[in-house]
C-alpha positions in Angstrom: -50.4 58.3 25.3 -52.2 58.8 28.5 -52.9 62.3 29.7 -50.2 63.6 32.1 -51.1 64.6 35.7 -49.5 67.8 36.5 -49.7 70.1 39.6 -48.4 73.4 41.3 -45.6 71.5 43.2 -44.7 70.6 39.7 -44.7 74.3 38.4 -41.6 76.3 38.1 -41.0 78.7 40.7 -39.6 81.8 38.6 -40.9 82.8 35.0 -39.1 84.4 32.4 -40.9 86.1 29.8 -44.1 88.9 29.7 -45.8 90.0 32.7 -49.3 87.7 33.2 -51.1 91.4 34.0 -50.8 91.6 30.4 -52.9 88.8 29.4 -55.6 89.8 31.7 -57.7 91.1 28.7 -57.7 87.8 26.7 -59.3 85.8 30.4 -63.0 87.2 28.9 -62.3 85.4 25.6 -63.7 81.9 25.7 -63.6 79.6 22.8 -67.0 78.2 23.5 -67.8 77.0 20.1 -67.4 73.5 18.9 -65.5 72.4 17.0 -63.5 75.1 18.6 -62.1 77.4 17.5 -58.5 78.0 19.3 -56.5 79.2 16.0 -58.7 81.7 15.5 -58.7 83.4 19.3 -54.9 82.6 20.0 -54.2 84.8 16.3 -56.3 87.5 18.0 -54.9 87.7 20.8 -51.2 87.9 19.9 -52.3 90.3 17.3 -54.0 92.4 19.6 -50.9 92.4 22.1 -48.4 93.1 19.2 -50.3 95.9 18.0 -51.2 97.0 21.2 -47.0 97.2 22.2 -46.0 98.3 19.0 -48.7 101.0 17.8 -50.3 101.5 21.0 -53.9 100.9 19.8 -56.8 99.1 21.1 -58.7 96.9 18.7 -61.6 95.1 19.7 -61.0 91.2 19.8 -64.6 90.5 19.0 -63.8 92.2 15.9 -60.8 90.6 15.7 -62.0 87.1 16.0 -65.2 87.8 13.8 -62.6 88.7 10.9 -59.8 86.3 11.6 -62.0 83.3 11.8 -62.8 82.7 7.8 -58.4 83.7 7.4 -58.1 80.7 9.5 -60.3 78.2 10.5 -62.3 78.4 7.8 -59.4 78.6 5.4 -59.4 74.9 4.3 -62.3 72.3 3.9 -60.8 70.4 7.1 -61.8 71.0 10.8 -59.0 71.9 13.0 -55.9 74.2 12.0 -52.3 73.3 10.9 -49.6 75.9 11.6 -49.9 76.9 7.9 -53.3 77.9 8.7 -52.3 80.5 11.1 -49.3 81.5 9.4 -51.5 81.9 6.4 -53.9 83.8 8.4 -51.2 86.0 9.8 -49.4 86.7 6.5 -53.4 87.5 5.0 -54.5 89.8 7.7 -50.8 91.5 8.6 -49.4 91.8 4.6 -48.1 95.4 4.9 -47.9 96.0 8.4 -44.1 95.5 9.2 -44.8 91.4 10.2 -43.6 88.5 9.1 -45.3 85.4 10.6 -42.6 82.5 11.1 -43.0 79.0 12.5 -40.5 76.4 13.7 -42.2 72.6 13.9 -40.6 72.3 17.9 -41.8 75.0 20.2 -38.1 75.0 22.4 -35.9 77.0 21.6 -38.2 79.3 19.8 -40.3 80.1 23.0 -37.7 80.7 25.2 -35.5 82.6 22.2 -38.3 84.7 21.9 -39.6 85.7 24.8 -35.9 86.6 26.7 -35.7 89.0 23.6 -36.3 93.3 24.5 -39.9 93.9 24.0 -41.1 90.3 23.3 -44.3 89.2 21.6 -46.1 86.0 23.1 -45.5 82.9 21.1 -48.4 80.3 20.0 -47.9 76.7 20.7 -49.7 73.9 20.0 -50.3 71.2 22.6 -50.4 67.5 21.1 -53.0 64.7 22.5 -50.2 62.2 21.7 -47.5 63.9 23.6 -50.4 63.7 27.0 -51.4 67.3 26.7 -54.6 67.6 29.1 -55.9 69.9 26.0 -55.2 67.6 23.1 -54.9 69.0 19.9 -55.0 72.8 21.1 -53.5 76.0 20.3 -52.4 78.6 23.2 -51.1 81.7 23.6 -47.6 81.2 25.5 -45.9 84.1 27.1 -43.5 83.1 29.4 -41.7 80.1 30.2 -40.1 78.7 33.4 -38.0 75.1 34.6 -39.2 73.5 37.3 -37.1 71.5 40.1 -36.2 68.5 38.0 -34.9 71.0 35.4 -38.5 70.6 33.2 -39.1 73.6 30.6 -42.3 74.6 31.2 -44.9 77.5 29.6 -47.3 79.7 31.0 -50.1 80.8 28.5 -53.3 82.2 27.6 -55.8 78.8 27.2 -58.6 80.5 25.2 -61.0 78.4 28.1 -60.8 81.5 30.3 -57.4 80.9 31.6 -54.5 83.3 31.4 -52.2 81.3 33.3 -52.2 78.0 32.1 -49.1 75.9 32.7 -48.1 73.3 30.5 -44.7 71.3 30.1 -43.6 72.1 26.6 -42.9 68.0 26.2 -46.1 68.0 25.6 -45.9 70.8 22.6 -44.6 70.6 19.0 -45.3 73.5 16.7 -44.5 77.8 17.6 -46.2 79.9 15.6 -44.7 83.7 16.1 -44.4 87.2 14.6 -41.1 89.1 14.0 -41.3 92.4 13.2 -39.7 93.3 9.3 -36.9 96.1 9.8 
């Protein structure tokens, strides 16, 4: 499918979800690498914001993404990463901690169930080259969602390319990967 041409007039005009000043740590964190590595920074990321909200510490994301990376895309002999991958990564890294990572294979409803929760975590998506997604194959860091004028569901995420708001239609999504807390 041919990439999809999207721009600001197509964006939605209200956002539902967690405030953007909260990403602003994760715009210094730049998958750079290749083949990239977007699993790995979009797991540190929420797992820095989660225990950030929850616990109310500060971990380092280079440490983070140093220890993550073998948990996740390294976990296999394949390049890229699956959703088991970063489920798997998750469930390694977060046993005991009160976690449990879920996925769902469509990102709507889970996004926008999520994040109109109290106290939401961010949601990871991953964009599909087949559906048009400007990113191809990609995994970002969604944390709030929005419907444009012709009633279009839409997300607003952390990239991992140095963007914290990136806006992408979730038709061109398929897999959420998210945490719930274990009560």
């Amino acid at each position: 499918m041919k990439k999809q041409k999207y721009t600001r007039k197509d964006w939605p005009t209200e956002w539902t979800g967690i405030n953007p000043r909260s990403m602003k740590t994760y715009r210094n964190y730049v998958n750079r690498e290749f083949p990239g590595y977007c699993g790995t920074y979009t797991v540190a990321a929420l797992t820095h914001y989660v225990i950030k909200q929850d616990c109310e510490k500060e971990l380092s994301m280079d440490d983070l993404i140093v220890g993550l990376k073998p948990l996740i895309d390294r976990r296999f002999w394949y390049k890229g990463t699956y959703h088991w991958d970063l489920i798997g990564g998750l469930r390694d890294f977060l046993d005991d901690d009160g976690y449990k990572p879920r996925w769902h294979l469509i990102s709507n409803p889970i996004v926008t169930q999520e994040l109109t929760q109290a106290n939401p975590y961010p949601v990871i998506v991953g964009t599909t080259k087949a559906f048009g997604s400007k990113y191809g194959n990609h995994w970002l860091l969604v944390y709030a969602f929005g419907y444009n004028d012709a009633g279009q569901l839409c997300y607003k995420a952390y990239d991992n390319h140095g963007k914290i708001n990136a806006v992408i239609p979730a038709s061109q999504t398929l897999a959420a990967v998210w945490l719930e807390r274990k009560d």
